[in-house]
Structure formats: structure tokens, C-alpha cells
N, C-alpha and C positions, 0 to 999 in steps of 0.2 A: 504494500500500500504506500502510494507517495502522499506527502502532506506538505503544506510549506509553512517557513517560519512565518510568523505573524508579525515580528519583529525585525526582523530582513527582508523576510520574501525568500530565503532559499531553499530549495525543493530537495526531498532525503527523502529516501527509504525507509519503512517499516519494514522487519521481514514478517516471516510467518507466527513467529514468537507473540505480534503482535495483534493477532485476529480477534482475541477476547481477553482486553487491556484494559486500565482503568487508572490512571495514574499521571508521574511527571516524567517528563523524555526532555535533554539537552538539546539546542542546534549547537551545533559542534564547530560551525562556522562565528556565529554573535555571540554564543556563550549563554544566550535565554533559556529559559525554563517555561514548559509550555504543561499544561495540564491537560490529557487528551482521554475522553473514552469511546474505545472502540468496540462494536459489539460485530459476531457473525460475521468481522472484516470491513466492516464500515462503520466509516467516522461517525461517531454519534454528536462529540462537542469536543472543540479546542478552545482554550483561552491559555493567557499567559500569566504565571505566577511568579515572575520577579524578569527584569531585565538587571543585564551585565553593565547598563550604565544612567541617567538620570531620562528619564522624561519629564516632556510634560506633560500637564494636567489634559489639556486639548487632545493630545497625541491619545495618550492614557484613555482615555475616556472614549476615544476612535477606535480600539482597538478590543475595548471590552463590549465594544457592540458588533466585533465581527464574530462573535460566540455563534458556534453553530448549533441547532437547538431541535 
């Protein structure tokens, strides 16, 4: 399963590990922390639980409304 950062935009691999998930995954390119649960291999919801560096409020608040739901 591909996803992308939320926080970059950079597109990564799930492998098969990750078909029935429920948790935090790093991008490994920004250093974010995303909170994703996965059911039967699809995305159920991504949002982001800390970035690797400040945002803002604006940004922040852009982002927690791309929650997929």
C-alpha cells in the first residue's frame, strides 16, 4: 500500500505487515510521525502526530483536516 507524507508529500511503501494496522509509522525522508489505521489493506485514516520541526497554526490546522475519515 502506498501513502504519502502529509507533511512533505513523499510517497512510501506499506508492505504486507501492514494490511491490519492501527498505529504510528515515521516518513523517513521529514522525520514526521503520522498516525494511520489500516483495515483489510485500506487506508481507513491518516493524520499527523508530531512534526520534526515548528509549524504553524494555519499550516497545523490545514492538515488536520486532511484526516481521512
Amino acid at each position: 500500500m502506498k501513502i504519502n507524507c502529509i507533511l512533505c508529500g513523499h510517497n512510501f511503501d506499506l508492505n504486507d505487515t501492514y494490511d491490519d494496522y492501527e498505529g504510528e509509522v515515521k516518513c523517513w525522508v521529514c522525520g514526521g510521525v503520522l498516525d494511520i489505521k489500516v483495515q483489510v489493506g485500506k487506508l481507513k485514516s491518516l493524520k499527523y502526530v508530531k512534526t520534526p520541526y515548528p509549524v504553524s497554526e494555519e499550516t497545523r490546522t490545514a492538515q488536520e483536516q486532511t484526516e481521512i475519515v
